[in-house]
C-alpha positions as CSV (number, residue, x, y, z in Angstrom):
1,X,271.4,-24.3,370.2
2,X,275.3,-24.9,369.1
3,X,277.2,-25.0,372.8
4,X,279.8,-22.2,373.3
5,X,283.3,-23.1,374.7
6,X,286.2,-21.0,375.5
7,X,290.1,-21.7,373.9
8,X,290.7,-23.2,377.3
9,X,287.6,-25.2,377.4
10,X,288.4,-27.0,374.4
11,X,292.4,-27.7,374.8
12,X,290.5,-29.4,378.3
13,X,288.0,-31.0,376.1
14,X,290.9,-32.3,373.9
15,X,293.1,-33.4,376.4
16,X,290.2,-35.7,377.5
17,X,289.5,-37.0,374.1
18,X,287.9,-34.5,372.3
19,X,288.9,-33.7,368.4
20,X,289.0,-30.5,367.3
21,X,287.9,-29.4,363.6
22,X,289.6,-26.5,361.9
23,X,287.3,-24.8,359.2
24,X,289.0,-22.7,358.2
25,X,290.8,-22.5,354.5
26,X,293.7,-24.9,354.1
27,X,295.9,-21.7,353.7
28,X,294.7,-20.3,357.1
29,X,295.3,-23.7,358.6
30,X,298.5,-24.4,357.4
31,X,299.6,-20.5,358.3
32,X,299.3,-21.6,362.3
33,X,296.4,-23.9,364.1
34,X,295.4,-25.6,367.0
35,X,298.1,-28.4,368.1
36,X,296.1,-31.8,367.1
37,X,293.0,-30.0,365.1
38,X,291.6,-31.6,361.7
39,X,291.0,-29.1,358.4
40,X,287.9,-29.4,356.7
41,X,287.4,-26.1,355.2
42,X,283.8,-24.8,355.5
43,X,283.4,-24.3,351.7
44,X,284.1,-28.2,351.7
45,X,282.3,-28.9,354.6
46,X,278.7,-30.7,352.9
47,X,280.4,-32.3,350.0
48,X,283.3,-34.0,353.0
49,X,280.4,-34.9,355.4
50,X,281.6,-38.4,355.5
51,X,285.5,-36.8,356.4
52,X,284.0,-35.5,359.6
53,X,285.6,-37.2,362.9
54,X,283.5,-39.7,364.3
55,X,284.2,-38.6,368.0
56,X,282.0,-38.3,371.0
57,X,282.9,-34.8,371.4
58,X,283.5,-32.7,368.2
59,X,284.4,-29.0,368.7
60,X,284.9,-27.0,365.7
61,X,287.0,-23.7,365.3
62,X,288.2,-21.1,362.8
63,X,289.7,-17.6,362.6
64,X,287.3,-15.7,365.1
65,X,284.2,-17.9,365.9
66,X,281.7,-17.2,362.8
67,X,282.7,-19.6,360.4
68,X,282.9,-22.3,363.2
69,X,279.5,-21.4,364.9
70,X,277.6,-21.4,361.3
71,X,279.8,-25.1,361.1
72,X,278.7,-25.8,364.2
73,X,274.6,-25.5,363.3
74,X,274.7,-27.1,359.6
75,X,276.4,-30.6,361.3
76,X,273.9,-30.0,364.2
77,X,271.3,-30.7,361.7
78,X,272.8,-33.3,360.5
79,X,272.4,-35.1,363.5
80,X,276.6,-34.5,364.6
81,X,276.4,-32.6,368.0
82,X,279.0,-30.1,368.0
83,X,280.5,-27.4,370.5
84,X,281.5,-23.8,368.5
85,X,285.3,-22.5,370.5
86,X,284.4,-18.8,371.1
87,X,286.8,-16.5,369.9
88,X,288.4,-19.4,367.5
89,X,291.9,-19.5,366.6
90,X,293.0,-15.7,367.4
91,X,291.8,-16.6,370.8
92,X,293.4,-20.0,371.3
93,X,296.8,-18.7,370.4
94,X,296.1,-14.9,372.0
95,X,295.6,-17.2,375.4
96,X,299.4,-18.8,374.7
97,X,297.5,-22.8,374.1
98,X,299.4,-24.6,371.8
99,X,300.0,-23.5,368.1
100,X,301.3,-25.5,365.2
């Protein structure tokens, strides 16, 4: 079971250390994103395995939290433990946390 985090949880998270992974399509990400947040598109995702971050705590994101949680699951069985941010980016920047 993929761990569910609010927008809040996960700017915490980051501020402690965390890296967050934005999979989302490089024109969604580049149209507005979570301030420090790495783009690996889901379509790319299995063929960029090795582009994942190595981090203690990964916590992956997109538009609205579907793309993310199904994200979430595949690196899950791939042995990388990851935490899905509920309500992805639409949340994050409805809740005023920090957009580039």
């Amino acid at each position: 079971m993929v761990e569910q985090i609010t927008p809040q949880q996960a700017l915490e998270r980051q501020q402690a250390g965390a890296v967050i992974l934005d999979v989302r399509e490089t024109d969604e990400f580049a149209a507005g994103h979570a301030t420090g947040a790495v783009n690996i598109p889901l379509s790319e995702l299995q063929s960029r395995l090795g582009d994942v971050p190595d981090a203690d705590d990964l916590l992956v994101i997109c538009q609205a939290g579907g793309r993310s949680q199904q994200a979430a699951l595949w690196l899950d069985q791939q042995g990388v433990t990851a935490a899905n941010v509920s309500g992805g980016t639409f949340a994050w920047a409805s809740e005023g946390l920090p957009v580039d």
